[in-house]
C-alpha positions as CSV (number, residue, x, y, z in Angstrom):
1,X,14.5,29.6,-12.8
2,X,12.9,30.7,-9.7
3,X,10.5,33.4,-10.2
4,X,10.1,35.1,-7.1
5,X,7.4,38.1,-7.9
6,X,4.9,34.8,-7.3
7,X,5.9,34.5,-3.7
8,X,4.1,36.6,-1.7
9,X,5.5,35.6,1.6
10,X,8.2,38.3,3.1
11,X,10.4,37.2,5.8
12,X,10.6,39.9,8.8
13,X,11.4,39.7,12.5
14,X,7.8,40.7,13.8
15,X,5.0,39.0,16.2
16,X,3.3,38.1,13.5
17,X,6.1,36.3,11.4
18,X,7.3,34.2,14.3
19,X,4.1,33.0,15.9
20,X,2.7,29.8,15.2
21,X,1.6,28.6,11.9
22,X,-1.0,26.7,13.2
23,X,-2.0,29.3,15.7
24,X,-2.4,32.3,12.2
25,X,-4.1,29.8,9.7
26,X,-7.2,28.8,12.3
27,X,-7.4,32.4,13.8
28,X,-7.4,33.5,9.7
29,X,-10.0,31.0,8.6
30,X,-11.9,32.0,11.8
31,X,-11.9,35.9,11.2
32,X,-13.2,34.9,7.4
33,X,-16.2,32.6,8.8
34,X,-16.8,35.7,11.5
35,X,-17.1,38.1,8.6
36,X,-19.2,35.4,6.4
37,X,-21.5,35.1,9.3
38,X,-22.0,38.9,9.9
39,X,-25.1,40.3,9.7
40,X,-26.0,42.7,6.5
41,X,-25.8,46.7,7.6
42,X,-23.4,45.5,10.7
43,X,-21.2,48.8,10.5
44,X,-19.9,48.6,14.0
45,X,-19.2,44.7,13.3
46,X,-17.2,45.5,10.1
47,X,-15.3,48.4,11.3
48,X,-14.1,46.5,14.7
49,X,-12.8,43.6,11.9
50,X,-11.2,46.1,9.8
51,X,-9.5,48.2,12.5
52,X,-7.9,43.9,13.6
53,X,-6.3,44.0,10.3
54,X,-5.0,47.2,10.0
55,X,-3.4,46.6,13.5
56,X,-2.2,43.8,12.6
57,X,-0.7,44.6,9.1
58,X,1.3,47.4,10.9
59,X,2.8,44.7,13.7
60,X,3.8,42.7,10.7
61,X,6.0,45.8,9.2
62,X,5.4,45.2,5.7
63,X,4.0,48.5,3.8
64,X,0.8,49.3,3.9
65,X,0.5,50.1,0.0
66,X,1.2,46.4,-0.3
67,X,-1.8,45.2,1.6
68,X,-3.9,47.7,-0.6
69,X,-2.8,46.7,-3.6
70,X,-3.6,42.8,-3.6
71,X,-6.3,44.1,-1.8
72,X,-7.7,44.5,-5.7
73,X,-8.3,40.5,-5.6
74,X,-11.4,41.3,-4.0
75,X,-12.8,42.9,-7.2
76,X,-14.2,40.7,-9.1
77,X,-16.6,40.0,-5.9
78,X,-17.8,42.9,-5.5
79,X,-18.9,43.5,-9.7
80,X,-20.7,40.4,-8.6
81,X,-22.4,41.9,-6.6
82,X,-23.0,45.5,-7.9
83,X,-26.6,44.5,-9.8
84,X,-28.3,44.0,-6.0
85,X,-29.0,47.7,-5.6
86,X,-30.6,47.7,-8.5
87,X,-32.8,44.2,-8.1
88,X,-33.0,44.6,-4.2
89,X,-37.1,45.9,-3.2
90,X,-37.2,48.7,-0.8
91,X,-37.1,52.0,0.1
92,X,-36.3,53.8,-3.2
93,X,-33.3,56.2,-2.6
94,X,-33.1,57.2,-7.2
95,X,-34.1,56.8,-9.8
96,X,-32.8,56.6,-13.4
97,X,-34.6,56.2,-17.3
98,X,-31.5,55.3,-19.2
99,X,-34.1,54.8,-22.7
100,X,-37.1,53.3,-22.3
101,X,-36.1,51.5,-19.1
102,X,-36.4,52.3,-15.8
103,X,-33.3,51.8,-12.8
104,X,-34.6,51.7,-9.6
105,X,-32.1,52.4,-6.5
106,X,-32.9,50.4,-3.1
107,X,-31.4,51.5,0.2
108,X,-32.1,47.6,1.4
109,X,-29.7,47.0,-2.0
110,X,-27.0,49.7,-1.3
111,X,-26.8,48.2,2.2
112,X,-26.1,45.0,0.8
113,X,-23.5,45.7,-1.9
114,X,-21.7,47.8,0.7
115,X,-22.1,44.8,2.9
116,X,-20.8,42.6,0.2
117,X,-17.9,44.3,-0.4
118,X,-16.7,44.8,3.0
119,X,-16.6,41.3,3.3
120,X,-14.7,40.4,0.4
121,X,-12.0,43.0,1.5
122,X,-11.8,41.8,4.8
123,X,-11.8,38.4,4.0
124,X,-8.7,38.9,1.1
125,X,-6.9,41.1,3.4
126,X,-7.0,38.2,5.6
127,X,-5.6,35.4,3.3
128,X,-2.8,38.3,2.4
129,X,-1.9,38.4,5.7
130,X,-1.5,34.6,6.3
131,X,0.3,34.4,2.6
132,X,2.6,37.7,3.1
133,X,3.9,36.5,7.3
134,X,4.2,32.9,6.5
135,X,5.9,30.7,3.8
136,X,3.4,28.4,2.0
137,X,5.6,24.8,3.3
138,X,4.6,26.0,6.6
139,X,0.8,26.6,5.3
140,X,0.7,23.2,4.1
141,X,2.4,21.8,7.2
142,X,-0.3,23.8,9.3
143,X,-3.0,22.4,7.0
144,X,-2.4,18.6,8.0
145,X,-1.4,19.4,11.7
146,X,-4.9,20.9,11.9
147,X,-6.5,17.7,10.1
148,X,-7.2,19.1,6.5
149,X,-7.3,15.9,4.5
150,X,-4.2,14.6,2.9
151,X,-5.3,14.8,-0.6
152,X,-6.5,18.4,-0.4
153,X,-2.7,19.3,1.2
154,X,-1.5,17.5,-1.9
155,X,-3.4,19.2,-4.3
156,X,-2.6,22.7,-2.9
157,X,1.2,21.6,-2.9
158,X,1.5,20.2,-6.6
159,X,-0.9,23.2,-7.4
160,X,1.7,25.8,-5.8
161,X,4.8,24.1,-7.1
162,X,3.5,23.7,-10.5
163,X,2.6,27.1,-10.9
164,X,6.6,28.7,-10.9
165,X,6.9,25.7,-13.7
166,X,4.3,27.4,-15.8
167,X,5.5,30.6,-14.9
168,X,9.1,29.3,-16.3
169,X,7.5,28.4,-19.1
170,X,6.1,31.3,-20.3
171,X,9.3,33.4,-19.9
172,X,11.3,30.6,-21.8
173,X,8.4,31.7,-25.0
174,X,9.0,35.3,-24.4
175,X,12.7,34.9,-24.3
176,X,12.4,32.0,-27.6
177,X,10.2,34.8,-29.3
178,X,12.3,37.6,-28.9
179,X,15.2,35.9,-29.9
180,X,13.5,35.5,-33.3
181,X,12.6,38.6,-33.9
182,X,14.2,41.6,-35.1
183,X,13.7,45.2,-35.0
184,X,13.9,46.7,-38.9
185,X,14.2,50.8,-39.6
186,X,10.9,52.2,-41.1
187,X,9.1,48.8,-40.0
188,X,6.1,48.9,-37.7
189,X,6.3,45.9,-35.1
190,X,3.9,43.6,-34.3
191,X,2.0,44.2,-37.5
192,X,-2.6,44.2,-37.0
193,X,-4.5,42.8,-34.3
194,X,-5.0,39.9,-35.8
195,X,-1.5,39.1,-36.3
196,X,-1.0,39.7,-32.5
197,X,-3.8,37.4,-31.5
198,X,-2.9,34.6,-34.0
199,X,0.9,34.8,-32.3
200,X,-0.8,34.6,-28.7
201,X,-3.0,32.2,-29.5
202,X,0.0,29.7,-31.2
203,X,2.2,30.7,-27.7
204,X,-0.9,29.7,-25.3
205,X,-1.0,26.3,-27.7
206,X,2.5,25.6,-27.5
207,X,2.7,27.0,-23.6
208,X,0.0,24.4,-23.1
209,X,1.3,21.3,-24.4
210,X,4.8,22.3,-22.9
211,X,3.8,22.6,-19.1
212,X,1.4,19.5,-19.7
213,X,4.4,17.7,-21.1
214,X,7.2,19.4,-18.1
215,X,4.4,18.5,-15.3
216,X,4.5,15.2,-16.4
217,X,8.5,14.9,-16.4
218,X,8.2,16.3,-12.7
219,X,5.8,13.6,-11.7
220,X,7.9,11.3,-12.7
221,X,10.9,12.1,-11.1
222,X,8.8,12.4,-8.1
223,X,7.4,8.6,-8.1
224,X,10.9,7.4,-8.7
225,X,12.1,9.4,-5.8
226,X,9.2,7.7,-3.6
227,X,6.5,10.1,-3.5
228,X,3.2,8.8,-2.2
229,X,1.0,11.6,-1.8
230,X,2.1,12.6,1.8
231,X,4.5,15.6,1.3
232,X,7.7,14.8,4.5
233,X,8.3,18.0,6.9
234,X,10.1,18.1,9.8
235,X,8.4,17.4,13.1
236,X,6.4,20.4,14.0
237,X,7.5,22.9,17.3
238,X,6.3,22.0,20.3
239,X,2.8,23.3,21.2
240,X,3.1,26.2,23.5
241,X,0.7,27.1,26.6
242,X,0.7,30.1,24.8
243,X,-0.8,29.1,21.5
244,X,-3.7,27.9,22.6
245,X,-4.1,31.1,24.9
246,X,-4.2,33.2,21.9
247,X,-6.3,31.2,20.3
248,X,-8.8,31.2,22.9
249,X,-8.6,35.0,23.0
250,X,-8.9,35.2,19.2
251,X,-12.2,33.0,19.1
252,X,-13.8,35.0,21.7
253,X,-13.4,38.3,20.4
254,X,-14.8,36.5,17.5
255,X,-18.0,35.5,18.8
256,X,-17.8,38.9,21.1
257,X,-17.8,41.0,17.9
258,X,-20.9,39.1,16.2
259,X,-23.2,39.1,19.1
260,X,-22.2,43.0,19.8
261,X,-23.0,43.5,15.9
262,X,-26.5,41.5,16.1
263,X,-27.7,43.5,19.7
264,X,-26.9,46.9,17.7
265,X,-28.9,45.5,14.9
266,X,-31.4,44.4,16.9
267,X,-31.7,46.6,19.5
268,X,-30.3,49.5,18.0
């Protein structure tokens, strides 16, 4: 069973879908070092970043709402980082005496939570993009053309692959448990919450042992079929004039965006 809700990628006939693999994944992993390496408080920096990816999600026509809503990956990032206004010295902008204790409010720690979180959303928006306009074979193939080590490639793959096996998994439990079961007039399902986690936690056992023992089947029949570690694509597409045009535009409005964001900074 394939379970396609996992793939994210969505074939479409737009720039973005047909240019180069190669050409997306470096310009991607170069927009997330840009916005790794941007300065705290750079608001001209971050909006110039974000106002790239909204253009570009729009030339990719897939919905909006979509980006938005794996946009929530970023979350757990930014909770991370929600105690710095609170531990940040500064300028106090509040006050609060929850108790006995005292919650102090630092602009210099509002400035970088804010910060912190625009990051995280413009770097995930990113990796959406790549994963939504291109399909992951292509993503690996990119990953080796642009000298990521074998083993890593591999590891990604197996991980990716192995993940709809799990997933298959767990539906086969669900389907297994509501096939024994039975609905009874006058009964209450599902019984306490102790019953419920004592049922998860014997599916999570079995789910375990069952994808441990699949994953193994699949290596297996992947030795005797002559893997080696090196996953076989076709040849790549020629290298186009083109790609390596964009690429140098990409880089320089890169590098054109940072030193703009460190003279307002500076300067400003």
């Amino acid at each position: 069973m394939h379970i396609h809700f996992l793939d994210p990628y969505q074939p479409r006939h737009s720039p973005i879908h047909s240019l180069d693999a190669r050409v997306k994944l470096l310009l991607i992993v170069g927009l997330i070092l840009t916005t790794s390496l941007m300065p705290i408080g750079a608001w001209t920096g971050y909006f110039i970043l974000i106002a790239i990816l909204i253009s570009t999600e729009f030339i990719s026509q897939i919905r909006f709402p979509y980006y938005l809503q794996r946009a929530l990956f970023s979350i757990p990032f930014i909770l991370a980082a929600l105690p710095l206004p609170f531990i940040t010295p500064g300028n106090v902008l509040a006050q609060f005496h929850p108790g006995n204790v005292t919650l102090t409010v630092s602009w210099e720690g509002l400035e970088r939570l804010i910060s912190i979180s625009l990051k995280s959303w413009i770097s995930v928006q990113a990796a959406i993009i790549l994963a939504v306009t291109t399909s992951f074979p292509d993503i690996l193939t990119a990953m080796r053309a642009v000298g990521v080590p074998r083993i890593l490639v591999a590891v990604f793959g197996l991980m990716w692959r192995y993940l709809f096996i799990f997933a298959d998994e767990v539906v086969r439990l669900i389907r297994a448990r509501a096939a024994r079961s039975s609905h009874l007039e006058g009964y209450r399902e599902g019984k306490t919450v102790i019953w419920r986690s004592r049922i998860a936690g014997g599916m999570a056992g079995s789910l375990f042992l069952r994808g441990l023992e699949r994953a193994d089947r699949v290596y297996m029949a992947m030795l005797a079929r002559g893997y080696d570690g090196e996953v076989r694509t076709l040849p790549l597409p020629v290298w186009k004039k083109n790609n390596s045009l964009i690429l140098l535009f990409g880089f320089m409005l890169y590098l054109l965006i940072l030193l703009i964001s460190n003279l307002i900074l500076q300067f400003g």
